[in-house]
DSSP file (Angstrom, degrees, kcal/mol; ACC not computed):
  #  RESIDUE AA STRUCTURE BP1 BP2  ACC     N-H-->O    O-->H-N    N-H-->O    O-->H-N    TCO  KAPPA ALPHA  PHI   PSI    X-CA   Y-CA   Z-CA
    1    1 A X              0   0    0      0, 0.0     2,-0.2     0, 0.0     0, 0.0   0.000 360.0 360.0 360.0 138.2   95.0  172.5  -45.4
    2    2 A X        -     0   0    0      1,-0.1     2,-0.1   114,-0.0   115,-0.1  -0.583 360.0-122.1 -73.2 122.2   96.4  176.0  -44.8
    3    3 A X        -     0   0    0     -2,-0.2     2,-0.5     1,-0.0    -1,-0.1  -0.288  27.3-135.6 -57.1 156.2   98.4  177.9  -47.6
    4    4 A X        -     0   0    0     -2,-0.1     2,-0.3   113,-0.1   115,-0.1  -0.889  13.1-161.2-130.1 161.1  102.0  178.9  -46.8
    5    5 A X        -     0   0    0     -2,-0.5     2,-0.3   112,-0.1   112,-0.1  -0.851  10.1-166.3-146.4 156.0  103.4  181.9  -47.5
    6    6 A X        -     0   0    0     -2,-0.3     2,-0.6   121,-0.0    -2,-0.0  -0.973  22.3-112.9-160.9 146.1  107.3  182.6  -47.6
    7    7 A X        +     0   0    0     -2,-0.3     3,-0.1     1,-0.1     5,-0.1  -0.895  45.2 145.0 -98.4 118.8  109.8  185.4  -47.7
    8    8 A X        +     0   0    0     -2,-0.6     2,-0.6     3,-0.2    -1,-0.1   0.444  61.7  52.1-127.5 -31.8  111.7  185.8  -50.6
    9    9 A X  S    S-     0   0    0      2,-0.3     2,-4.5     1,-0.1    -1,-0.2  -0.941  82.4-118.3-125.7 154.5  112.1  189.5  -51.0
   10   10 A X  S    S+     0   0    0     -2,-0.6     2,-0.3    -3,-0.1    -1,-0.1   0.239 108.6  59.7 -48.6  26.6  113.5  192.2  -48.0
   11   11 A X  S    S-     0   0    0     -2,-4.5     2,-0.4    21,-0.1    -2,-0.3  -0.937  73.1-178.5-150.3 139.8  109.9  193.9  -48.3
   12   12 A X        -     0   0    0     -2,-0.3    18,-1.0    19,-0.2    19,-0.8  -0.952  21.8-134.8-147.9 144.0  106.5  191.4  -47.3
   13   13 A X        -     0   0    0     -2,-0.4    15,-0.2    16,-0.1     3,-0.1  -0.844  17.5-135.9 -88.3  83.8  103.0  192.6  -47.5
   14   14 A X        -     0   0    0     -2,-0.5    13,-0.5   116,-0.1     3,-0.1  -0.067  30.1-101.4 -34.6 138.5  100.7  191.7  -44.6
   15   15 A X        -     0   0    0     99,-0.2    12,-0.4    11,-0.1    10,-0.1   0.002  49.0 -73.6 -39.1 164.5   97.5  190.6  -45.3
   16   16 A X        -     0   0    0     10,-0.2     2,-0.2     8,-0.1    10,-0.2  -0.271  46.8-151.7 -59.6-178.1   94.4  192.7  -45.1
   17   17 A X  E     -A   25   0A   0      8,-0.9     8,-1.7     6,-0.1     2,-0.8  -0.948  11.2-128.9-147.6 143.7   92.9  193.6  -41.9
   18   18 A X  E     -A   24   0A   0     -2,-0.2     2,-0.3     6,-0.2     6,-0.2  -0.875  23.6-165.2-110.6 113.7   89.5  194.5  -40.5
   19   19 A X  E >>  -A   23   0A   0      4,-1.2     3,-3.7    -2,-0.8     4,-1.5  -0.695  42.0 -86.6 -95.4 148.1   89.1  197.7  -38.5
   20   20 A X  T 34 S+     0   0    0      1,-0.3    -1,-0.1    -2,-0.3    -2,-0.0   0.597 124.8  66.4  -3.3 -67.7   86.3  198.5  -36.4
   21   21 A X  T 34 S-     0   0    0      1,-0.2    -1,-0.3     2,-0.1     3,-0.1   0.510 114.4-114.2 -98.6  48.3   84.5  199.8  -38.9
   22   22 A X  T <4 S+     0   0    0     -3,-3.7     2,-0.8     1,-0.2    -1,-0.2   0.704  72.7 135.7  75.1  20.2   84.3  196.3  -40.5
   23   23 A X  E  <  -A   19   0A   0     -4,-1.5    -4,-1.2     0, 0.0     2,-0.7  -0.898  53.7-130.3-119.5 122.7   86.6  197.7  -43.8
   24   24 A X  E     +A   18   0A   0     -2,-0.8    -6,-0.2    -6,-0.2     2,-0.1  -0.584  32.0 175.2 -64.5  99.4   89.1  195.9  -45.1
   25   25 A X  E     -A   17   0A   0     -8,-1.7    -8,-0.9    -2,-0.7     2,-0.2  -0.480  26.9-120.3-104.8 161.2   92.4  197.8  -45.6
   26   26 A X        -     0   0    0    -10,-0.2     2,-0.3    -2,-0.1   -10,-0.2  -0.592  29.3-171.3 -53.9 141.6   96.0  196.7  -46.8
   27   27 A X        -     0   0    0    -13,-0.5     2,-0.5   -12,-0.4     0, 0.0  -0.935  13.9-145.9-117.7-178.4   98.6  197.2  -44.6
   28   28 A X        -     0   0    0     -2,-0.3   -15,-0.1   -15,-0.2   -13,-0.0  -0.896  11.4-173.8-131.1 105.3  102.3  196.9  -45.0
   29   29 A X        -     0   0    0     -2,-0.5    34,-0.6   -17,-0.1    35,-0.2   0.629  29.6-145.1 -74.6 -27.8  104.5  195.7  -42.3
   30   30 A X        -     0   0    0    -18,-1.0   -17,-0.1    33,-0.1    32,-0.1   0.726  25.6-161.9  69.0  31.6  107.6  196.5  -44.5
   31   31 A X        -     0   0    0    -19,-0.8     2,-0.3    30,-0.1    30,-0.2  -0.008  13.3-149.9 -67.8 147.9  109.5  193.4  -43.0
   32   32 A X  B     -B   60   0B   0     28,-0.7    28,-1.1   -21,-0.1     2,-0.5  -0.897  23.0-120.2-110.8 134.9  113.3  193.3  -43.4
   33   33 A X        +     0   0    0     -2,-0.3    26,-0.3    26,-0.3     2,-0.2  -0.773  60.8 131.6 -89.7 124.8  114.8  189.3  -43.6
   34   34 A X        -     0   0    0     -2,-0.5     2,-1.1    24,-0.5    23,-0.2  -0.623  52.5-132.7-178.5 126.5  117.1  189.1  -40.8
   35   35 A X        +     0   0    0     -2,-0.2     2,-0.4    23,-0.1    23,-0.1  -0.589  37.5 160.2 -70.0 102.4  117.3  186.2  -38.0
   36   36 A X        -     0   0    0     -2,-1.1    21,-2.0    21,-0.2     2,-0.6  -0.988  41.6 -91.5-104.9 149.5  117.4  187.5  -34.5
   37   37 A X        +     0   0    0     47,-0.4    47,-0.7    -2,-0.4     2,-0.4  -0.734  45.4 169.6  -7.0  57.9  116.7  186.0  -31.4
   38   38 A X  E     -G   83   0C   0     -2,-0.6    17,-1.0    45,-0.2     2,-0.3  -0.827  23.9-159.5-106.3 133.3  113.4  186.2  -29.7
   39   39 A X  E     +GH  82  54C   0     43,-1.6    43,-2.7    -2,-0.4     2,-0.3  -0.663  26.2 171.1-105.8 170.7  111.8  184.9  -27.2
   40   40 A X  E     +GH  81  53C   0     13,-2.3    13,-1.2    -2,-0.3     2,-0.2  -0.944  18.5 166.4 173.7 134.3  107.5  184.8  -26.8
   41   41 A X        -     0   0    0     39,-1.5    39,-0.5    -2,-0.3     2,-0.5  -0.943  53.3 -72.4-156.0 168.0  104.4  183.9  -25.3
   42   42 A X        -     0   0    0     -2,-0.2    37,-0.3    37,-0.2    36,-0.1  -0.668  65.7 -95.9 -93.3 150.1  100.9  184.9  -25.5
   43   43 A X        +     0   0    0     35,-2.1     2,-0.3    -2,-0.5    35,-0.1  -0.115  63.5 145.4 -67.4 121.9  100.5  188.0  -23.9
   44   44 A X    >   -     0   0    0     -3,-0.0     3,-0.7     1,-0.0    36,-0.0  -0.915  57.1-108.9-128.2 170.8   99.3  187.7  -19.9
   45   45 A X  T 3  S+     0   0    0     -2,-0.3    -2,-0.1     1,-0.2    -1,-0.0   0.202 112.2  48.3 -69.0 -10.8  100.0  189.7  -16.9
   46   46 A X  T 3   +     0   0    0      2,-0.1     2,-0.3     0, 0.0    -1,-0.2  -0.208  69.9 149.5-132.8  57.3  102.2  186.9  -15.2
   47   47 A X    <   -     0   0    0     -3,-0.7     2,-0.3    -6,-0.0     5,-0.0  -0.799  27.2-164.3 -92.6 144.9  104.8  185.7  -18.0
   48   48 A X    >   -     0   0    0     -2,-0.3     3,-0.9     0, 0.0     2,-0.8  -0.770  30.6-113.6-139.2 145.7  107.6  184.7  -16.4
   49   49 A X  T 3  S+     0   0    0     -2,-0.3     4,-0.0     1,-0.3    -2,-0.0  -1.000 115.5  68.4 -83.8  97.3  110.9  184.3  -19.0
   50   50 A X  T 3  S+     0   0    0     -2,-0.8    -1,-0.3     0, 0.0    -3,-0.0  -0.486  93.5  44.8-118.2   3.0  110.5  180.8  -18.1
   51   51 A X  S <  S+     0   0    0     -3,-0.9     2,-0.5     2,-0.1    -2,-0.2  -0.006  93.9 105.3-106.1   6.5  107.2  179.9  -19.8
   52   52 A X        -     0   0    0    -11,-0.1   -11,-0.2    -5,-0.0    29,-0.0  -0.886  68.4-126.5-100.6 134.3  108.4  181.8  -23.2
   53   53 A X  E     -H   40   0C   0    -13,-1.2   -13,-2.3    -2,-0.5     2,-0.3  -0.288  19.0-128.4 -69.6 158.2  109.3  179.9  -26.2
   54   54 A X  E     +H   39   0C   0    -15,-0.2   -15,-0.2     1,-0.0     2,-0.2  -0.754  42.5 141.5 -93.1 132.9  112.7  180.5  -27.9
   55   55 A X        -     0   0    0    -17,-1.0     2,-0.2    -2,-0.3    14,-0.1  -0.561  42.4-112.3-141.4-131.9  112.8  181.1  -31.3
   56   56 A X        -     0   0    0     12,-0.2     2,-0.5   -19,-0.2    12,-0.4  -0.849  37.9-110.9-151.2 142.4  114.7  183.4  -34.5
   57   57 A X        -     0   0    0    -21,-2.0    10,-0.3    -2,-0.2   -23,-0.2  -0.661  16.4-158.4 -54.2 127.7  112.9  186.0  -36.5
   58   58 A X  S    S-     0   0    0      8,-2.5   -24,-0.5    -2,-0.5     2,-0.2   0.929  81.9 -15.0 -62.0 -48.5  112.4  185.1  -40.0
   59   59 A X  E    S- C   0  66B   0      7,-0.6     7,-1.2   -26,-0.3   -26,-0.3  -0.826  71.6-162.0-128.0 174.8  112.0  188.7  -40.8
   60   60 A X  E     +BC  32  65B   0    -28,-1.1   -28,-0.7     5,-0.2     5,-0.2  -0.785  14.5 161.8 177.5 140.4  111.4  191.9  -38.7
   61   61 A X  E >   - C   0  64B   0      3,-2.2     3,-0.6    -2,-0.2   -30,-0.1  -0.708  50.0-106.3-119.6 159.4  110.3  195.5  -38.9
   62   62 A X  T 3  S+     0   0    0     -2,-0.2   -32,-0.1     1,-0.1     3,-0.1   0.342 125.5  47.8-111.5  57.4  109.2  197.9  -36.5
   63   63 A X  T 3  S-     0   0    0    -34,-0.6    69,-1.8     1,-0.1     2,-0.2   0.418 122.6  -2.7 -90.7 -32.7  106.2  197.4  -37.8
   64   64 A X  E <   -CD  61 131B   0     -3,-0.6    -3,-2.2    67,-0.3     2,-0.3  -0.977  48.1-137.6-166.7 161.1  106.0  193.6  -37.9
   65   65 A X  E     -CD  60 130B   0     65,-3.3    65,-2.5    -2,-0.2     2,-0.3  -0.942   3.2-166.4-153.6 142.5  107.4  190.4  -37.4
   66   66 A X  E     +CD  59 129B   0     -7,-1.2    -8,-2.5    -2,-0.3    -7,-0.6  -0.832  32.5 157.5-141.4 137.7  107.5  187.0  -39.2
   67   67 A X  E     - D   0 128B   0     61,-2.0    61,-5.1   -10,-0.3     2,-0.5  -0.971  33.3-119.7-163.7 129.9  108.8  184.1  -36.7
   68   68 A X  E     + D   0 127B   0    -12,-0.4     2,-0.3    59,-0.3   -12,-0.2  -0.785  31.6 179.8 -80.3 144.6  108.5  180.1  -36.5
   69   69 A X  E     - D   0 126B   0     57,-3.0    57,-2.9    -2,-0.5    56,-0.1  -0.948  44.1-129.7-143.6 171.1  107.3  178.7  -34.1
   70   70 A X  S    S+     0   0    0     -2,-0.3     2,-0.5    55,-0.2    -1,-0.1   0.777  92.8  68.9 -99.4 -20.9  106.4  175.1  -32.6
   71   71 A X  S    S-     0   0    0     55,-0.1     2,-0.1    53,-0.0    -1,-0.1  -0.789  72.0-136.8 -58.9  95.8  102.7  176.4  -31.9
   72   72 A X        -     0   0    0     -2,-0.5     2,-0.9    44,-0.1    56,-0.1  -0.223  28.1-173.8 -73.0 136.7   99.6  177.5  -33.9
   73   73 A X        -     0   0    0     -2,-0.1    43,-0.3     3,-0.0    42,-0.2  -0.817  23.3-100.9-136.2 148.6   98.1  180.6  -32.5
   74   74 A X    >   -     0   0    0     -2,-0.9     3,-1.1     1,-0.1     2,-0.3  -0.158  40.3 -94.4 -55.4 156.1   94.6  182.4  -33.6
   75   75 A X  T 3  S+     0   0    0      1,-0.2    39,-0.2    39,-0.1    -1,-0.1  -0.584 111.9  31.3 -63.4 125.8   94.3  185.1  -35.6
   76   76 A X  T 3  S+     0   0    0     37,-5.6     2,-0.5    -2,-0.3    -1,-0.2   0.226  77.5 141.1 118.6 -50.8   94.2  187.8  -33.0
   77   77 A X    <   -     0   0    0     -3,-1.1    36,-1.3    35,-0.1    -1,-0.2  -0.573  49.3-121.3-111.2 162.8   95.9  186.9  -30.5
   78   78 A X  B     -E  112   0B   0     -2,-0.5   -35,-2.1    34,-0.1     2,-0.4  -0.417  24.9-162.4 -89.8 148.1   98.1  188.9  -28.5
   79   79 A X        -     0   0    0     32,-3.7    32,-0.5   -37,-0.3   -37,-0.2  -0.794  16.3-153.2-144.7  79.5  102.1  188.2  -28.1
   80   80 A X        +     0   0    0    -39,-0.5   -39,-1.5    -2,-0.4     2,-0.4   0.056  31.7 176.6 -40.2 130.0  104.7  189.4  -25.5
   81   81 A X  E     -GI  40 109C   0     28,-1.6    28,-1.2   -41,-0.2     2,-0.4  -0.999  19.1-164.5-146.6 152.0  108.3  189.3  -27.6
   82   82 A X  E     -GI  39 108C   0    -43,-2.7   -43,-1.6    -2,-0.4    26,-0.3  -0.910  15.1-144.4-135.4 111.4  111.3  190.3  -26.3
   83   83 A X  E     -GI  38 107C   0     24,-2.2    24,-2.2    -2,-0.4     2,-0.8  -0.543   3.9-158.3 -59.9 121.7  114.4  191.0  -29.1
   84   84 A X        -     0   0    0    -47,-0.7   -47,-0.4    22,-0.2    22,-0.2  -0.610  12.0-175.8-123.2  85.0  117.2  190.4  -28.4
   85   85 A X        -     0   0    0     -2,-0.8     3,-0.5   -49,-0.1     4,-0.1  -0.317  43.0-104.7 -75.5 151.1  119.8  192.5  -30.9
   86   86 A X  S    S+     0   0    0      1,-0.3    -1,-0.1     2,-0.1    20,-0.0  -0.381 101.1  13.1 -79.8 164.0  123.3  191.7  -30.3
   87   87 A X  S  > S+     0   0    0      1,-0.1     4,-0.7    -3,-0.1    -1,-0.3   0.984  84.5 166.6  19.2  79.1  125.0  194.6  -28.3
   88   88 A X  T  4  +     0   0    0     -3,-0.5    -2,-0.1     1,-0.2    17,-0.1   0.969  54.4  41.0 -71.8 -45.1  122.1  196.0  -27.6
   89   89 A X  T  > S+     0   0    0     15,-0.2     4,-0.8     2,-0.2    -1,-0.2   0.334 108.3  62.8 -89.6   8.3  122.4  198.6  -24.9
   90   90 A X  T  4 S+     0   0    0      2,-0.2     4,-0.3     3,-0.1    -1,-0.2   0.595 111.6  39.6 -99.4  -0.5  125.5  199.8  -26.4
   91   91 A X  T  < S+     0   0    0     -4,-0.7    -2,-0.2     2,-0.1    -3,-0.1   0.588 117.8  47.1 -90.6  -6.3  123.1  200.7  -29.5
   92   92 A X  T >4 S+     0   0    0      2,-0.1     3,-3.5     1,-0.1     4,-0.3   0.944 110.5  55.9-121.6 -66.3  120.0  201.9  -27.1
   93   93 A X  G >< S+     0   0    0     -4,-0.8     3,-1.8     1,-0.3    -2,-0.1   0.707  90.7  63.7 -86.2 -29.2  122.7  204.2  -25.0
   94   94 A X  G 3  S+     0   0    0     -4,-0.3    -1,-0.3     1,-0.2    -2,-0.1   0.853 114.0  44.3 -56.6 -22.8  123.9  206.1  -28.3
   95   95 A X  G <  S+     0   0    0     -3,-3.5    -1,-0.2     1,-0.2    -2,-0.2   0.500 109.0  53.8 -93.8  -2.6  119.4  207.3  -27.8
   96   96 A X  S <  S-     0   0    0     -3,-1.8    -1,-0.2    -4,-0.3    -4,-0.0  -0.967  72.6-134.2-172.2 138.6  119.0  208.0  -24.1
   97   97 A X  S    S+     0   0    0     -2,-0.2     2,-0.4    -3,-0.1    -1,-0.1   0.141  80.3  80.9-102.7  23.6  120.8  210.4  -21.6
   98   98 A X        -     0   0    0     -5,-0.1     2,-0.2     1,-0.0    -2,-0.1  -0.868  62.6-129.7-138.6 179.8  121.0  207.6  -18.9
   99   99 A X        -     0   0    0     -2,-0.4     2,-0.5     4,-0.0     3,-0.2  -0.447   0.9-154.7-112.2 177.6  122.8  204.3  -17.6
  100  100 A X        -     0   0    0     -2,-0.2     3,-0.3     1,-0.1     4,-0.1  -0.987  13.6-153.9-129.7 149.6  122.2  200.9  -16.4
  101  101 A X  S    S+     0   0    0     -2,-0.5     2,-0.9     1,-0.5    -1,-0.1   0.708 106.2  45.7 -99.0 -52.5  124.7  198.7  -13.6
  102  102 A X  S    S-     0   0    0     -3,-0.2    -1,-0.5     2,-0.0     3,-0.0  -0.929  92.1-146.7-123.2 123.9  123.0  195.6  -15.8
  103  103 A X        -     0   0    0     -2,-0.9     2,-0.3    -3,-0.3    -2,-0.1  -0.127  23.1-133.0 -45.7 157.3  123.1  196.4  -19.3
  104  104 A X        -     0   0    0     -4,-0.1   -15,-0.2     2,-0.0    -1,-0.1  -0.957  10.4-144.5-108.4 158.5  119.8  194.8  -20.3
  105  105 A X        -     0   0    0     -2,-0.3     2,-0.3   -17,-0.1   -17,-0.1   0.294  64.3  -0.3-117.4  43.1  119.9  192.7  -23.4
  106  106 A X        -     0   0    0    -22,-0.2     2,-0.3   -19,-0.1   -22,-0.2  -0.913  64.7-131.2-153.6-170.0  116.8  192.9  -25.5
  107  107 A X  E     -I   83   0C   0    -24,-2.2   -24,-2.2    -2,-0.3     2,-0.1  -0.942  24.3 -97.4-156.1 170.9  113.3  194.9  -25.3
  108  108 A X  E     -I   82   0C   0    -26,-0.3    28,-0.4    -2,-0.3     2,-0.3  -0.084  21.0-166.4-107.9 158.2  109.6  194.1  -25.6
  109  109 A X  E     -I   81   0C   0    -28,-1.2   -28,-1.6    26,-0.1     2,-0.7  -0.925  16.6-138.2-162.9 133.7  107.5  194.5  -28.2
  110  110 A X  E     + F   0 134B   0     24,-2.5    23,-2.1    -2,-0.3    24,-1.8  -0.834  44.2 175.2 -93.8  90.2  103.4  194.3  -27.8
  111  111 A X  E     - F   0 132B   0     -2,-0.7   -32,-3.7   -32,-0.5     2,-0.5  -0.788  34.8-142.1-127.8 171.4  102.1  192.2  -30.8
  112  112 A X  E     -EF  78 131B   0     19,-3.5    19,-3.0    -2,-0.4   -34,-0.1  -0.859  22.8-127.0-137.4 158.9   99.4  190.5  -32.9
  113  113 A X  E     + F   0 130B   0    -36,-1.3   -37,-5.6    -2,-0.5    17,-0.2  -0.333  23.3 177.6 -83.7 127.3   99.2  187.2  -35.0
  114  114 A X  E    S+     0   0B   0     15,-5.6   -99,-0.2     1,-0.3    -1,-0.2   0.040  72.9   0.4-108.6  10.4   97.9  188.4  -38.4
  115  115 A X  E     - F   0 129B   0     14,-0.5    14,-0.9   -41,-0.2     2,-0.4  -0.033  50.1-146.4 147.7 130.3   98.3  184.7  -39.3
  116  116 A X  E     - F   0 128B   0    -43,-0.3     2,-0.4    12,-0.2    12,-0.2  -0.826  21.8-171.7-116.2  80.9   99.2  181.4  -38.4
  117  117 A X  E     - F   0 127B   0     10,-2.5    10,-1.9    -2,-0.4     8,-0.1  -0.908  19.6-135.4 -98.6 115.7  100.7  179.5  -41.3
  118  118 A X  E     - F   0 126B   0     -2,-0.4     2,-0.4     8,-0.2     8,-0.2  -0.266  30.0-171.3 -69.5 136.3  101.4  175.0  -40.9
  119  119 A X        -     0   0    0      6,-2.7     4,-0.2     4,-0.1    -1,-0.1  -0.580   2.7-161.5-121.2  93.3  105.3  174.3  -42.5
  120  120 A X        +     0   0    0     -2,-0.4     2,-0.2     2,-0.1     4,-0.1  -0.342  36.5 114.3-101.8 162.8  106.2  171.1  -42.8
  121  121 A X  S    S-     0   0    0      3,-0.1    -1,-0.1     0, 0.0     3,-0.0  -0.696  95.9 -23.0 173.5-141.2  109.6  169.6  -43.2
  122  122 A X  S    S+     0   0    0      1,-0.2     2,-0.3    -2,-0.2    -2,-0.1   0.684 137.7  23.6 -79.9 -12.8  111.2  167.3  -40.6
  123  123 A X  S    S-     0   0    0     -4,-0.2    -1,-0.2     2,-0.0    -4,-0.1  -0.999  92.5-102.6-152.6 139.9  108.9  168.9  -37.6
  124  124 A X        +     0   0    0     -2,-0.3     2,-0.2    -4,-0.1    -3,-0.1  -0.481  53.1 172.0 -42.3 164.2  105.4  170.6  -37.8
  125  125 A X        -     0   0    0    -56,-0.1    -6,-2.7    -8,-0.1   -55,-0.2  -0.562  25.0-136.7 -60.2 146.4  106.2  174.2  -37.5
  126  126 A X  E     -DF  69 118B   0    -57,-2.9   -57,-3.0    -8,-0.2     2,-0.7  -0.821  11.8-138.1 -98.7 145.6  104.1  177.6  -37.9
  127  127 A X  E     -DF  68 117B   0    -10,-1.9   -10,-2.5    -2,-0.2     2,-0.3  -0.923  23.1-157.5 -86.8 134.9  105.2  180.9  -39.6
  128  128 A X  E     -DF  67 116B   0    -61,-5.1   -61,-2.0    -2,-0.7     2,-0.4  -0.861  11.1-165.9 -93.5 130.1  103.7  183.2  -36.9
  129  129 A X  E     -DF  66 115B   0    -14,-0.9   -15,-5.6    -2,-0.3   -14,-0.5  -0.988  18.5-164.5-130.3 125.2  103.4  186.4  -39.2
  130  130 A X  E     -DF  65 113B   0    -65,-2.5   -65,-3.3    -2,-0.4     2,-0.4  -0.893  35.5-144.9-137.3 168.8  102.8  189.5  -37.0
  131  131 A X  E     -DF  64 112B   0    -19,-3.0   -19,-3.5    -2,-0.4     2,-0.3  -0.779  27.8-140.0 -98.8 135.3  101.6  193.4  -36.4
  132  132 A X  E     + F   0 111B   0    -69,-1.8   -21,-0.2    -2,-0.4     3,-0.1  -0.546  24.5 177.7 -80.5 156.7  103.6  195.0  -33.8
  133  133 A X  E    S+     0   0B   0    -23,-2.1     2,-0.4     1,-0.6    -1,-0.2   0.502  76.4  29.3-107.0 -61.6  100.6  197.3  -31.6
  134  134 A X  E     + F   0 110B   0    -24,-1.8   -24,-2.5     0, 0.0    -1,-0.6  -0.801  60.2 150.4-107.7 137.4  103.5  198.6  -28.9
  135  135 A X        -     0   0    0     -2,-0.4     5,-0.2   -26,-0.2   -26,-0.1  -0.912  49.9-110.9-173.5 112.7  106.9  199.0  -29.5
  136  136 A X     >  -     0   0    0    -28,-0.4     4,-1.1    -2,-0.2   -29,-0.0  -0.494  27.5-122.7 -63.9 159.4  109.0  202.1  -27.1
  137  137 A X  H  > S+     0   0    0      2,-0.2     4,-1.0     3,-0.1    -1,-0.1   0.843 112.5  51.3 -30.7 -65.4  110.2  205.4  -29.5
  138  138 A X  H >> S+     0   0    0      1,-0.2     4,-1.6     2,-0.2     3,-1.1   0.988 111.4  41.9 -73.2 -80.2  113.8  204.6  -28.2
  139  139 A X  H 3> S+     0   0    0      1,-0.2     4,-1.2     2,-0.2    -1,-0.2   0.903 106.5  58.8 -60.7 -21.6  113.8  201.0  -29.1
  140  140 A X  H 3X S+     0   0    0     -4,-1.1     4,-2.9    -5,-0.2    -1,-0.2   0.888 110.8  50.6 -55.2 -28.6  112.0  201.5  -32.6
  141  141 A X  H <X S+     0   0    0     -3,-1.1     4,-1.7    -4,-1.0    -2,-0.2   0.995 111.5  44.8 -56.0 -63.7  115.4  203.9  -33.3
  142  142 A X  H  X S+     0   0    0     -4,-1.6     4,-1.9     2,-0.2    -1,-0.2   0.647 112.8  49.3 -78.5 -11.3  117.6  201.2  -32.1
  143  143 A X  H  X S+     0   0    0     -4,-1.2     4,-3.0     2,-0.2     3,-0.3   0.982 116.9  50.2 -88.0 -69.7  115.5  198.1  -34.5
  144  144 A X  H  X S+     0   0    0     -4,-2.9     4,-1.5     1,-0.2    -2,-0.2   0.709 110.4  40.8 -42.2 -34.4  116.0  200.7  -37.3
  145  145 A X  H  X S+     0   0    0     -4,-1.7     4,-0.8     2,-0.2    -1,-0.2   0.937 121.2  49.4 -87.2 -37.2  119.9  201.6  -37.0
  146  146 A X  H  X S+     0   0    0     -4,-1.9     4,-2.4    -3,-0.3    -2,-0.2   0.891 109.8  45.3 -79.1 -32.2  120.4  197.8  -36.5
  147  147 A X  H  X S+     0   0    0     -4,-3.0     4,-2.4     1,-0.2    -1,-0.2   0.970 121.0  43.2 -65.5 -53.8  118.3  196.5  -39.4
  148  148 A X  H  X S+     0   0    0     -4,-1.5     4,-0.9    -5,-0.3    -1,-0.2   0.787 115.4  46.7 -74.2   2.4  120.2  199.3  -41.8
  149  149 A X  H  X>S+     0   0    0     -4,-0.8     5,-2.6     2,-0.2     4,-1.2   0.888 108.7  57.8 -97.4 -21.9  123.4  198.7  -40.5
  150  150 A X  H  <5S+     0   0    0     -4,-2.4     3,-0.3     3,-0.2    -2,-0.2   0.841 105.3  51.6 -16.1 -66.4  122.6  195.1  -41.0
  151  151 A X  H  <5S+     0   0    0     -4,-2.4    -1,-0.2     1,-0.3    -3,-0.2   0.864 103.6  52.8 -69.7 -36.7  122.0  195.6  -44.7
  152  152 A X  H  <5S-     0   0    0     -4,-0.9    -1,-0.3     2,-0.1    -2,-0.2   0.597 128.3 -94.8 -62.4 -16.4  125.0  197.2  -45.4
  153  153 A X  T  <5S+     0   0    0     -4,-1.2     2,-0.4     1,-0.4    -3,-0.2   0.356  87.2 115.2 133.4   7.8  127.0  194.4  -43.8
  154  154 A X      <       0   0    0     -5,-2.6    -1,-0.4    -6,-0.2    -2,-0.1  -0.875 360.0 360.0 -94.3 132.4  127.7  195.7  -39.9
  155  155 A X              0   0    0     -2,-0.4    -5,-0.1    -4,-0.1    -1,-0.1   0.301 360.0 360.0 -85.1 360.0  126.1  193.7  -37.1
């Protein structure tokens, strides 16, 4: 049986990690608790929005992200997510000197599962806890103004 691991304060510590050269470091994902939207699949070159599961963030950084899901997935592997923050492109246009005819409403995020935890309660579920790898400049800005205006009590 698998331990389970829960967020309880506005800050979680990823596990260690092993880099290349086979030493085990801390890192800190710095996770913020706030539910958003997301949708997700494991990462290929022909996901089509209609072969990603739906979910909420449990937490999210833009460092990291902590997410159920109906799936277990290896340590490793890698995970197309697309966020979806409410008004989004009127928060991403306040960063960048152009426009869109369709607004889009979320952005992409390249990550990987740092661990696969089972949760049971009325249906199996996993906490997916992950490291974002890729994440655009412009949309880390807009994840950052929404999570602190978030904590002070504006959505």
């Amino acid at each position: 049986m698998r331990k389970a691991f829960s967020v309880k304060n506005t800050q979680l510590s990823a596990p260690e990690i092993m880099h290349e050269s086979h030493e085990i470091t801390p890192f800190d994902l710095r996770l913020v608790t706030k539910k958003i939207k997301i949708k997700f699949s494991a990462y290929k070159i022909s996901t089509q929005l209609k072969n990603m599961s739906h979910s909420e963030s449990i937490a999210i950084s833009q460092k990291g992200l902590l997410f159920s899901a109906e799936s277990f997935y290896e340590k490793g592997t890698l995970l197309r997510v697309w966020v979806e923050i409410p008004d989004y492109w009127s928060r991403k246009s306040k960063h960048v000197d152009y426009r869109h005819t369709e607004a889009p409403t979320h952005f992409q995020m390249l990550s990987r599962v740092v661990r696969s935890e089972e949760q049971f309660g009325q249906t199996l579920q996993y906490h997916i806890l992950c490291e974002n790898l890729n994440i655009d400049s412009v949309d880390e800005c807009v994840l950052q103004d929404y999570l602190a205006s978030a904590a002070i009590g504006a959505t």
